[in-house]
C-alpha positions as CSV (number, residue, x, y, z in Angstrom):
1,X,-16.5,-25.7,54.8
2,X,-16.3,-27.0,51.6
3,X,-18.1,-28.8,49.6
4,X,-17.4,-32.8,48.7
5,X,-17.1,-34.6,45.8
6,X,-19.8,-37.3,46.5
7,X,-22.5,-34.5,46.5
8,X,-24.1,-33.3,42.7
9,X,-26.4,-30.8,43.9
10,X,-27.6,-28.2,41.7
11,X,-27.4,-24.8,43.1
12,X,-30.4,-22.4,41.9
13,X,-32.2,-20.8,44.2
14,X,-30.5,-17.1,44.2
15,X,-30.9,-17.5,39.9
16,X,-34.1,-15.9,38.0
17,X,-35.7,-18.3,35.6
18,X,-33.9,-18.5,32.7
19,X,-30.6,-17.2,34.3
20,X,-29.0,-20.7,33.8
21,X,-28.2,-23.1,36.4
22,X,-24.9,-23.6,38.9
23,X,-24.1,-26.9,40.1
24,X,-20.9,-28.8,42.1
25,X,-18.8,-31.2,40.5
26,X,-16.3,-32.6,41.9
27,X,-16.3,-29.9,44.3
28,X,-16.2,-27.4,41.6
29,X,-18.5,-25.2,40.8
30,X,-20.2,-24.9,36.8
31,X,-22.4,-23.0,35.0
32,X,-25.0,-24.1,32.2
33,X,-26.8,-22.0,30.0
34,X,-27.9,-21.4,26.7
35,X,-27.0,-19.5,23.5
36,X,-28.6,-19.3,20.2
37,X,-30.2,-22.4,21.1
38,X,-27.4,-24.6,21.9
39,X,-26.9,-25.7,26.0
40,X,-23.0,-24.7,27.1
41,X,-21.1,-26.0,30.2
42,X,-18.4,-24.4,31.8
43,X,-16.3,-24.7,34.6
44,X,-15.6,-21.6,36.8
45,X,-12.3,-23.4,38.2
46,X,-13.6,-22.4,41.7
47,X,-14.6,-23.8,44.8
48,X,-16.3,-21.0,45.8
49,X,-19.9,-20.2,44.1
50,X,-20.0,-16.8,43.7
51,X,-17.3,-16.8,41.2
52,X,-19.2,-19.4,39.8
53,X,-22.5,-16.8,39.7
54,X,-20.0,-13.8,38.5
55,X,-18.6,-15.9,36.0
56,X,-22.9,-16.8,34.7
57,X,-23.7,-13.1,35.0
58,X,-21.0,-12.4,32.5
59,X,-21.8,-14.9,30.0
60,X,-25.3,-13.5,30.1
61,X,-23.9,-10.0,29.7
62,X,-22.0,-11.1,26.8
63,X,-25.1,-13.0,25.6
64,X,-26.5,-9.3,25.9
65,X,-24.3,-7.5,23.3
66,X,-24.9,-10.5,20.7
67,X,-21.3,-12.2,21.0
68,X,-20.3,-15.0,23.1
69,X,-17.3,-14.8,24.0
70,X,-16.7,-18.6,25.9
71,X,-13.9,-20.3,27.2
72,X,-12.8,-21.5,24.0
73,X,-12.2,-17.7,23.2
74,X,-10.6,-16.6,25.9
75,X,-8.3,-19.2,25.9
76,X,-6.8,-18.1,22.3
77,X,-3.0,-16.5,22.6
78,X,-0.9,-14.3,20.3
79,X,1.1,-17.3,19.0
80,X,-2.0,-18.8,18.1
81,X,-2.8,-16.1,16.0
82,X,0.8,-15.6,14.4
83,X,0.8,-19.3,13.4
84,X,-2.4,-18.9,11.7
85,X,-1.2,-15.7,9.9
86,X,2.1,-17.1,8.7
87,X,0.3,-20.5,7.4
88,X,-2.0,-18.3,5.6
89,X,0.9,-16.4,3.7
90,X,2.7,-19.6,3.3
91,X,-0.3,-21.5,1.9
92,X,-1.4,-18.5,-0.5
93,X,2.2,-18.2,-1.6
94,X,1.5,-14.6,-0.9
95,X,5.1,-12.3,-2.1
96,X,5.2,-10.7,1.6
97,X,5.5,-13.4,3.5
98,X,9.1,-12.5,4.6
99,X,7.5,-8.7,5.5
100,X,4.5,-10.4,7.4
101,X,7.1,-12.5,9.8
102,X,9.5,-9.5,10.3
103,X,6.4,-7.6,12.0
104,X,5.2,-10.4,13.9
105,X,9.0,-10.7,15.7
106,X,8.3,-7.2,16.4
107,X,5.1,-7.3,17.8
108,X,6.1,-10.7,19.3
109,X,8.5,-8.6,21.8
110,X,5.4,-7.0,23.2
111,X,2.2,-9.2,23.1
112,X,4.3,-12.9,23.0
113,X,3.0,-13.6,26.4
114,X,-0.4,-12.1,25.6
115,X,-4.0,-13.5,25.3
116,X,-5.8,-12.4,22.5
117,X,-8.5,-10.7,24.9
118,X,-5.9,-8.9,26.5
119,X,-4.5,-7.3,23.1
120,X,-6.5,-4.2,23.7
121,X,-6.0,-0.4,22.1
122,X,-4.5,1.3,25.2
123,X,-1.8,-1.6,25.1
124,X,-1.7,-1.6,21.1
125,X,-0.8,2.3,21.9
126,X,1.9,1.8,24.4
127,X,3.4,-0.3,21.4
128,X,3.2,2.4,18.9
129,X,4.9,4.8,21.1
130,X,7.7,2.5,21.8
131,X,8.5,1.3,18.3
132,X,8.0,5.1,16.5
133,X,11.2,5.7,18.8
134,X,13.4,3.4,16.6
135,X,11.1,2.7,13.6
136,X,9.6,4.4,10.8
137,X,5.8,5.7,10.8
138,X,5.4,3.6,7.3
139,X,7.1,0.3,9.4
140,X,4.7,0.4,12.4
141,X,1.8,0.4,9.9
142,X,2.3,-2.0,8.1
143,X,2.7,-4.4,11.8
144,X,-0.9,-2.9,13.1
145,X,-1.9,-4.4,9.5
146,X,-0.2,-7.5,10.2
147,X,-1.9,-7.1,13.7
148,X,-5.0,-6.8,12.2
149,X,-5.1,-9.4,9.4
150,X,-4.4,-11.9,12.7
151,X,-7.2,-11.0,14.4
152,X,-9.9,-11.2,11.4
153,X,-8.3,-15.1,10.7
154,X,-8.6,-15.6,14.3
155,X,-12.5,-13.8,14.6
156,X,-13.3,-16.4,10.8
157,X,-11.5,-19.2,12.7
158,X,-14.0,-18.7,15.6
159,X,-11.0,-17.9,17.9
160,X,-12.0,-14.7,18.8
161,X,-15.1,-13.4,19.2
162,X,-14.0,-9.8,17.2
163,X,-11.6,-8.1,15.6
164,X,-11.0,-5.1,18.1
165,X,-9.8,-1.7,17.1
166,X,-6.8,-0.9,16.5
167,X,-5.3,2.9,16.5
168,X,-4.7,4.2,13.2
169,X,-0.8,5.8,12.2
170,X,-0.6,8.8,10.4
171,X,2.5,8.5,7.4
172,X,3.8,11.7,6.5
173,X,7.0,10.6,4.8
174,X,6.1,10.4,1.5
175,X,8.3,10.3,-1.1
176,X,8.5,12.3,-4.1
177,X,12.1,12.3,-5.8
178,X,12.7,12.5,-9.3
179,X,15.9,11.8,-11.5
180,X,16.9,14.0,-14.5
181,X,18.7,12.6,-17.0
182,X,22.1,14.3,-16.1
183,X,21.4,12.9,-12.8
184,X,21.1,9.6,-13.5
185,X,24.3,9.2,-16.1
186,X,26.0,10.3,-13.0
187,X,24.9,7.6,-10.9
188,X,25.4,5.2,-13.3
189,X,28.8,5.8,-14.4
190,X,29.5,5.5,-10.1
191,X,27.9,2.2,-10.5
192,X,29.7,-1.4,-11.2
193,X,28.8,-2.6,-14.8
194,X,26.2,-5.0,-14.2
195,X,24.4,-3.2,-11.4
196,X,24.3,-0.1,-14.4
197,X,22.7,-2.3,-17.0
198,X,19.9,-3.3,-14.2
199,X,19.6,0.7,-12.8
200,X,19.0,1.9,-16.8
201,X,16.0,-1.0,-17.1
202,X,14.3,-0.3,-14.3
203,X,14.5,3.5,-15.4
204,X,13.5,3.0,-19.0
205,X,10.4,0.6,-17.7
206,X,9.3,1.8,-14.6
207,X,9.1,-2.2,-13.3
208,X,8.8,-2.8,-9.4
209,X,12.7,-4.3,-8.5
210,X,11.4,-8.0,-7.6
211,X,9.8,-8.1,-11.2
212,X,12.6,-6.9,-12.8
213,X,14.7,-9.3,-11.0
214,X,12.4,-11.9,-11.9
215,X,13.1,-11.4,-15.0
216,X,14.2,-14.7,-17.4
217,X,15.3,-14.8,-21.0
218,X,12.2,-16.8,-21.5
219,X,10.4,-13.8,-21.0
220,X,12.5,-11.6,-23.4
221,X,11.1,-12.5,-27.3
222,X,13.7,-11.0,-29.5
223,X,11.6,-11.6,-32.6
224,X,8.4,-10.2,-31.5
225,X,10.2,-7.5,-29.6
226,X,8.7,-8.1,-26.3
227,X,8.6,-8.8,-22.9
228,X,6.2,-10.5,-21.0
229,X,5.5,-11.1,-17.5
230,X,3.5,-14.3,-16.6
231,X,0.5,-14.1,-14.4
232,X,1.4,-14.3,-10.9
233,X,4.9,-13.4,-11.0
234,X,4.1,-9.7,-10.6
235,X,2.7,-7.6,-7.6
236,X,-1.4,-7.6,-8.4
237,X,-0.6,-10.9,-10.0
238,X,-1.4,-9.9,-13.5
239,X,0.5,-10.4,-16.4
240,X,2.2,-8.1,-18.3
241,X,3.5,-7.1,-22.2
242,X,6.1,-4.9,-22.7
243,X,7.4,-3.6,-26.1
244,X,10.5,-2.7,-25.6
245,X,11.5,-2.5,-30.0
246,X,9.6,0.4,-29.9
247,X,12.4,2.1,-27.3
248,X,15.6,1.7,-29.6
249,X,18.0,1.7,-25.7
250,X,16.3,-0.4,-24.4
251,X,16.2,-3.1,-26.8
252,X,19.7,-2.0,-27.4
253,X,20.6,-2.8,-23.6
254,X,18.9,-5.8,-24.1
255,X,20.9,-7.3,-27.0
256,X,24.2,-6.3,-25.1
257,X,23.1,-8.0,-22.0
258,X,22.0,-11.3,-23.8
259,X,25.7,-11.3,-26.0
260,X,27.3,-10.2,-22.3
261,X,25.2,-13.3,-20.9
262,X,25.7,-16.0,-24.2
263,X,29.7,-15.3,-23.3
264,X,29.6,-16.2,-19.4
265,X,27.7,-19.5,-20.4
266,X,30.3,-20.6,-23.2
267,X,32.9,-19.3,-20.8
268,X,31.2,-21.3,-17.8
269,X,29.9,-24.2,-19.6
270,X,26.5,-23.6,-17.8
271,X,23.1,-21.7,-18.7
272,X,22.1,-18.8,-17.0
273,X,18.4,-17.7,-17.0
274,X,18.3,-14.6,-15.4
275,X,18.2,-11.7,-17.8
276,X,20.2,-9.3,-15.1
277,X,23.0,-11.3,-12.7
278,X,26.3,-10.6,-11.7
279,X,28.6,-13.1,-13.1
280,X,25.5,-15.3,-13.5
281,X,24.2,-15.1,-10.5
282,X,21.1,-13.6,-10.0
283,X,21.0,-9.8,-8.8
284,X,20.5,-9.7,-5.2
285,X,20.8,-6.5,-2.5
286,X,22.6,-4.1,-3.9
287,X,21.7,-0.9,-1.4
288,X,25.1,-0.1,0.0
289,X,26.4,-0.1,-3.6
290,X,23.6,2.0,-4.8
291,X,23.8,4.8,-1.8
292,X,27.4,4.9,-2.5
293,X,26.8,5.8,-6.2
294,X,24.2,8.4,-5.6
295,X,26.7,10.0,-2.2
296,X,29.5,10.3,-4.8
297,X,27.3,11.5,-7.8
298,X,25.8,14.3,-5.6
299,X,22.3,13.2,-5.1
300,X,22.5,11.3,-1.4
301,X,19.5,9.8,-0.1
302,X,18.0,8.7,-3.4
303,X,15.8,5.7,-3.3
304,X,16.1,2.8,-6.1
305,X,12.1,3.2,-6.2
306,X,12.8,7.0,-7.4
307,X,13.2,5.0,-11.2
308,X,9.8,4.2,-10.9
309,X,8.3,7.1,-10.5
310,X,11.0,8.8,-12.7
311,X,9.3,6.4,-15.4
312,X,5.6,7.5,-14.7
313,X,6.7,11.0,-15.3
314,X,8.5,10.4,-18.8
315,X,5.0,8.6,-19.4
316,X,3.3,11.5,-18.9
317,X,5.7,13.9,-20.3
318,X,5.9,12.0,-23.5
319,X,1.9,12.2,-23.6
320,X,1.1,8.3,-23.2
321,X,-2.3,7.9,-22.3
322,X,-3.1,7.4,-18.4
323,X,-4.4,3.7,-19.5
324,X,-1.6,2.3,-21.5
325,X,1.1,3.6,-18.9
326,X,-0.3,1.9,-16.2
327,X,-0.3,-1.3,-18.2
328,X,3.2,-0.3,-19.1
329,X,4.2,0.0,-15.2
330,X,1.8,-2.5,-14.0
331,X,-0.2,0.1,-11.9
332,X,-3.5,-1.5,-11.0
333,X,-5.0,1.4,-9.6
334,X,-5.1,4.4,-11.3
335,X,-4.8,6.8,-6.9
336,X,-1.7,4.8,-6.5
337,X,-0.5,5.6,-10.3
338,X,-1.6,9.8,-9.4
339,X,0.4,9.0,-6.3
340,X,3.8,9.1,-9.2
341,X,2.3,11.3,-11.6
342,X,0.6,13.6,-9.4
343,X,-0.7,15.8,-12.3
344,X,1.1,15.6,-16.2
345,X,3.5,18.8,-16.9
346,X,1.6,18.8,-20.0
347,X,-1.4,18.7,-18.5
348,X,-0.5,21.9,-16.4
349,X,1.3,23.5,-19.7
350,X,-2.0,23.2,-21.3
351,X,-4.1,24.4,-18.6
352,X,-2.4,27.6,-18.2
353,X,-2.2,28.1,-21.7
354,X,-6.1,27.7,-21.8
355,X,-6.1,30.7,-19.1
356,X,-3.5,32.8,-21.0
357,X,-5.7,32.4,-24.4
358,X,-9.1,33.5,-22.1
359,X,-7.3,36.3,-20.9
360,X,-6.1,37.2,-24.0
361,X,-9.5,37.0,-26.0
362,X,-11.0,39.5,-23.3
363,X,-8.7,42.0,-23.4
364,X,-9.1,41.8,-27.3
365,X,-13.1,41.8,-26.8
366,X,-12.2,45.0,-24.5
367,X,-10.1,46.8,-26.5
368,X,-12.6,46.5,-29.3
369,X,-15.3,47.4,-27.1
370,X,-13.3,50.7,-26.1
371,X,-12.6,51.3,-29.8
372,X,-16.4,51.1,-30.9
373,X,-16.9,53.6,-28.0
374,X,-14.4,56.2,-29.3
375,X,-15.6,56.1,-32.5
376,X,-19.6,56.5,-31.0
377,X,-18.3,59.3,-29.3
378,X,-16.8,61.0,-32.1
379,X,-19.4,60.6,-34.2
380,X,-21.3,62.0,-32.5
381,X,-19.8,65.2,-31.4
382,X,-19.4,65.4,-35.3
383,X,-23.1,65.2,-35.8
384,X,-23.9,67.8,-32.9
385,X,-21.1,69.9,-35.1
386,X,-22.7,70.0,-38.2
387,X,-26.1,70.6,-37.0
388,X,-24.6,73.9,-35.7
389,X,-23.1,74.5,-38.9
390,X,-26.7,74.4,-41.0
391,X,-28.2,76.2,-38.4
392,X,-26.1,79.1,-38.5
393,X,-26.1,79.1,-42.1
394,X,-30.4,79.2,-42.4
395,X,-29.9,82.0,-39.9
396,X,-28.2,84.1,-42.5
């Protein structure tokens, strides 16, 4: 039979002390207890009062492991969570934001529907498997970041009651091209004229693309001979000097491109402030162009990033200290600048020259060794000689 409204009697006679209590209202069943010394009320949504006692029992266990978890808690969805991700980028004007909301489409087409309790590691498996069959390893990691970074503003937020683990992804595809000088003329003379000036910048300079695209002629100080990169415009978000009079192409290319850009602007009647642009619009995509040029100058598959770390090498080669090329790069850490570099050639000239001079020094320590021991030897069978000689000769 069950129970009616009119009656509010509390329902504690199967609980221990301290357990909490279970009472009706409204003919529903709810718990009380406490939790770091504050009283909670909850409602099991039941009629019936064991759930209501099922539901106490795991509140206390819960209480047990030092995390409550709570209505509240488990009420929190996946769109929760991907709104408060996205605001965050947005409101920290963070560069990735477009990145961040691809991967939460992606992982929106599995866990859209999802409670954030119910996003657990078997189910953030299942979602690796299916997306490794059309995706890159490098992709899916960066969506279990994404994944991640929602649950750790959720857990701050008090959304969730932790962040829960996530399966790691093993990247293997990493890349290590390089482009010799013959290579690269050949690329660029397949390239259209504006999209060559931008390729041989990013070569000489080693710049990320978005900073070099970023790139105004308020930046560029003819006088001085530099270029400078205001805080916050660049990847780590520090600014950055580059002397580019000191590379005679390079502040040739950029003379060229400022008469190239002076002409559009009389021609136009309009100022352009992008120091690279096609027909004075900013440079935008450019991949199909670019794997084009590489297909016909026989070096397919050739990423635009390959300039970068084609630029770290000349670094090295050229015998720039580790510390000014990463300024000159803008490589903040000096494991993702060894990640281009790897080791100098110079550095591995020199240390098998140091082996081939050890070498050499003891075999020449040997061979004087062996000499010294001849020379004993004879000596001494000279010796033992002439002692027979006098002997002989007293004898007579």
């Amino acid at each position: 039979m069950k129970p009616t409204g009119a009656s509010k009697r509390t329902v504690t006679k199967r609980q221990p002390r301290g357990f909490g209590r279970i009472y009706l209202r409204g003919g529903v069943y709810w718990i009380q207890y406490s939790f770091h010394g504050t009283l909670h009320r909850e409602s099991s949504n039941s009629e019936v009062e064991g759930d209501a006692v099922k539901l106490l029992k795991k509140r206390h266990g819960e209480m047990g492991l030092g995390r409550l978890v709570g209505p509240k808690m488990e009420r929190t969805t996946f769109e929760e969570m991907a709104a408060m991700i996205l605001d965050d980028y947005k409101v920290n004007g963070r560069k990735s934001y477009d990145r961040a909301e691809l991967a939460v489409r992606h992982l929106r087409e599995d866990f859209a529907l999802s409670l954030a309790i119910d996003i657990t590691a078997d189910r953030v498996s299942t979602y690796y498997r299916r997306r490794l069959e059309v995706a890159k390893p490098a992709t899916v990691r960066i969506e279990r970041a994404t994944l991640g970074r929602m649950f750790t503003l959720a857990f701050r937020a008090g959304k969730v009651s932790q962040r829960p683990y996530l399966p790691t992804i093993e990247v293997r595809n990493t890349r290590s091209g390089f482009f010799e000088e013959d290579q690269l003329r050949a690329v660029l003379e397949e390239l259209p004229t504006d999209y060559r000036v931008f390729v041989e910048f990013l070569h000489l300079t080693g710049w990320r693309l978005g900073e070099a695209k970023g790139l105004t002629w308020r930046n560029v100080d003819f006088k001085a001979g530099t270029l400078r990169l205001d805080p916050g415009t660049t990847k780590n978000d520090e600014g950055r000097t580059f002397p580019f009079a000191a590379m005679p192409r390079l502040a040739e290319l950029l003379r060229e491109q400022r008469e190239h850009t002076s002409a559009l602007e009389r021609e136009g009647g309009r100022l352009i402030a992008v120091v690279f642009h096609r027909g004075g619009r900013p440079v935008g995509n450019f991949r199909e162009a670019w794997h084009r040029a590489c297909a016909r100058a026989g070096v397919p598959g050739r990423f635009v990033h390959d300039l970068r770390r084609t630029a770290v090498r000349n670094f090295e080669r050229a015998g720039v200290s580790r510390s000014v090329a990463m300024k000159l790069s803008g490589h903040k850490t000096e494991s993702i600048y060894r990640r281009y570099a790897i080791v100098s050639e110079s550095d591995l000239a020199e240390g098998v020259a140091k082996v081939a001079a050890m070498r050499e020094g003891e075999r020449r320590v040997a061979g004087i060794a062996a000499g010294a021991s001849s020379r004993t030897s004879t000596e001494q069978a000279q010796f033992a000689d002439g002692g027979r000689d006098a002997r002989r000769t007293r004898n007579r």
